[in-house]
N, C-alpha and C positions, 0 to 999 in steps of 0.2 A: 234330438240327439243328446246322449248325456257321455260327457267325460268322465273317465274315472279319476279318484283322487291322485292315482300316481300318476297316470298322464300329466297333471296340472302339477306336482311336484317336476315333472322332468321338465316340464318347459321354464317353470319358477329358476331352476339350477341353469338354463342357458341363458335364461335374461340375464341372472346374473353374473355370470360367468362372461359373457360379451360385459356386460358393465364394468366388471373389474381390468378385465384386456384395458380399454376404454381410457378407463380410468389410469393404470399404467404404462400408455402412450401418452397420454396427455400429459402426467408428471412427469416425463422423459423432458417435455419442451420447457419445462420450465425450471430443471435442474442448474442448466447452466449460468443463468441470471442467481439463484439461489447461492449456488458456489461462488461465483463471483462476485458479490455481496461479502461472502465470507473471508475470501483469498482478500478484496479492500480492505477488510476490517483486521486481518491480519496482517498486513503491508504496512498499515497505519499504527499497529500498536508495536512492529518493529523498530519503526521512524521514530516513536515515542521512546522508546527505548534508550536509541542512540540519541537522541534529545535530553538524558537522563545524563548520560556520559557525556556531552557535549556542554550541561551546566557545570559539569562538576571538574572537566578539565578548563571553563573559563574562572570559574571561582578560584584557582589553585593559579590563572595569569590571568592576575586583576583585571578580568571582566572579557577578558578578550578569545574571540574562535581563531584557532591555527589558519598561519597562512599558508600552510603547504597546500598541495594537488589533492583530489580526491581520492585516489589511492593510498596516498603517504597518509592525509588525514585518519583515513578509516582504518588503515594497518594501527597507526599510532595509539586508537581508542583502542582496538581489539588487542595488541599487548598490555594496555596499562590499564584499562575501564572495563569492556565490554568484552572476554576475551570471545562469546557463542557467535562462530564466523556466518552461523544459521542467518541471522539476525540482521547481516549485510543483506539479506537476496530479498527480492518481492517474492511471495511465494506464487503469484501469478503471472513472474517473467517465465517465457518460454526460450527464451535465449540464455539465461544465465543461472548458474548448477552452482549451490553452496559450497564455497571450499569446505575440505574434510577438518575436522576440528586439531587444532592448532597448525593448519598452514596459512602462510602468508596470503595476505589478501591482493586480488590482483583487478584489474579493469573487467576479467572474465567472469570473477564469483563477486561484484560489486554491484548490486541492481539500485545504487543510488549515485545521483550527483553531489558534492559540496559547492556551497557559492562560497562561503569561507569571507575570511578577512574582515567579521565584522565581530559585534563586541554586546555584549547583552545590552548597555549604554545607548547602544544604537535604535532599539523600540523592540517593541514585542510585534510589531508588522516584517519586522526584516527576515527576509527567507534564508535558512543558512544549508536546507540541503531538499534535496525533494528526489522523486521518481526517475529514473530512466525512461525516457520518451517509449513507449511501446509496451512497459509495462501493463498497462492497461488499456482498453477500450476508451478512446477520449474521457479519459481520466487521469489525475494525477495528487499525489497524496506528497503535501508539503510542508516540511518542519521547519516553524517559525524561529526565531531568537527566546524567545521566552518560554520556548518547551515543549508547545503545542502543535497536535498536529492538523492540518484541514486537507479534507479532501475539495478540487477544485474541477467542474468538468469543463470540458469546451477539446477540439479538436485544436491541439498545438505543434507547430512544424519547427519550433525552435525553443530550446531554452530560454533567451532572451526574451522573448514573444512573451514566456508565461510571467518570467522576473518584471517585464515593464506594465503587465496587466496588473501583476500584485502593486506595483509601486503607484501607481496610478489609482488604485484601490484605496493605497495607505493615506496619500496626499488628500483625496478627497474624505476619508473618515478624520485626519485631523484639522479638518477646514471645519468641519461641525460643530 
C-alpha cells in the first residue's frame, strides 16, 4: 500500500495542529502561578516604594515612623512623599480598587497595614508595614525598618501571629 505525499502532509498538519491545541491547554494551567509571581513582585516593589517615603519622612523626625493609624499614615505619605495613590493597593487584592489619583486614601483603596511607632534605631528586623491578610495565596510581602522588602509564606490567621513569628526570627538571628 503506498501513501501519497499529500496524504502524509495532511496528517503531519493534524499532529500538529492537536500538538499546538495541546500545547495551549497546558499553558492555560500554568498562567495563573506565572501571573501571580508577577502581581508578588509587583506588590513587593510597591511596599519598596512606600519604604522609600517611609526613610525619608523618619529622616526629616529624627529617626522615627509616624504613630498615627494606618490610614492617617499612608494618607500622610501620599500628600507629602508618595503622592501615586496606585502604589497603596496590592495589585493582587481582589477586594480592594486603587483610589482615583489625588483622592484621599481610605481603609477601602489601602491594601496595606502599618505596625507604626517604631524608629530606624530600632533594627532593620522591625516590620513597620506589610500585606493585608488575603492579599495573597499564604503569602505575605513585608516592609522591614531599614527599607527592605521580604516576602514571607506560611498560612496566617492574624497579624500578630506573623509580627511574633518575625520577632522570634529576629531574637534568634541576633543570638548568633
Amino acid at each position: 500500500m503506498k501513501i501519497s505525499s499529500f496524504r502524509i502532509l495532511q496528517i503531519l498538519c493534524w499532529v500538529l495542529l492537536a500538538g499546538l491545541v495541546l500545547f495551549l491547554i497546558l499553558a492555560q494551567n500554568f498562567t495563573p502561578t506565572s501571573r501571580e509571581k508577577a502581581l508578588l513582585v509587583n506588590c513587593a516593589s510597591n511596599l519598596k516604594q512606600i519604604g522609600i517615603a517611609f526613610k525619608e519622612y523618619a529622616s526629616e523626625n529624627d529617626g522615627r515612623f509616624s504613630d498615627k493609624n494606618t490610614v492617617s499614615v499612608f494618607e500622610l505619605l501620599r500628600e507629602t512623599k508618595l503622592d501615586d495613590s496606585k502604589l497603596y493597593t496590592c495589585p493582587a487584592s481582589k477586594t480592594v480598587q486603587s483610589a482615583f489619583p489625588g483622592a484621599k486614601l481610605t481603609d477601602r483603596n489601602i491594601s496595606f497595614i502599618y505596625i507604626g511607632e517604631h524608629g530606624e534605631k530600632d533594627g532593620p528586623d522591625v516590620p513597620i508595614a506589610m500585606d493585608k491578610l488575603g492579599n495573597h495565596n499564604d503569602f505575605v510581602n513585608v516592609l522591614f525598618a531599614d527599607g527592605h522588602v521580604e516576602g514571607i509564606s506560611g498560612k496566617f490567621n492574624s497579624y500578630s501571629e506573623i509580627i511574633k513569628m518575625l520577632t522570634e526570627r529576629a531574637v534568634k538571628r541576633n543570638k548568633k
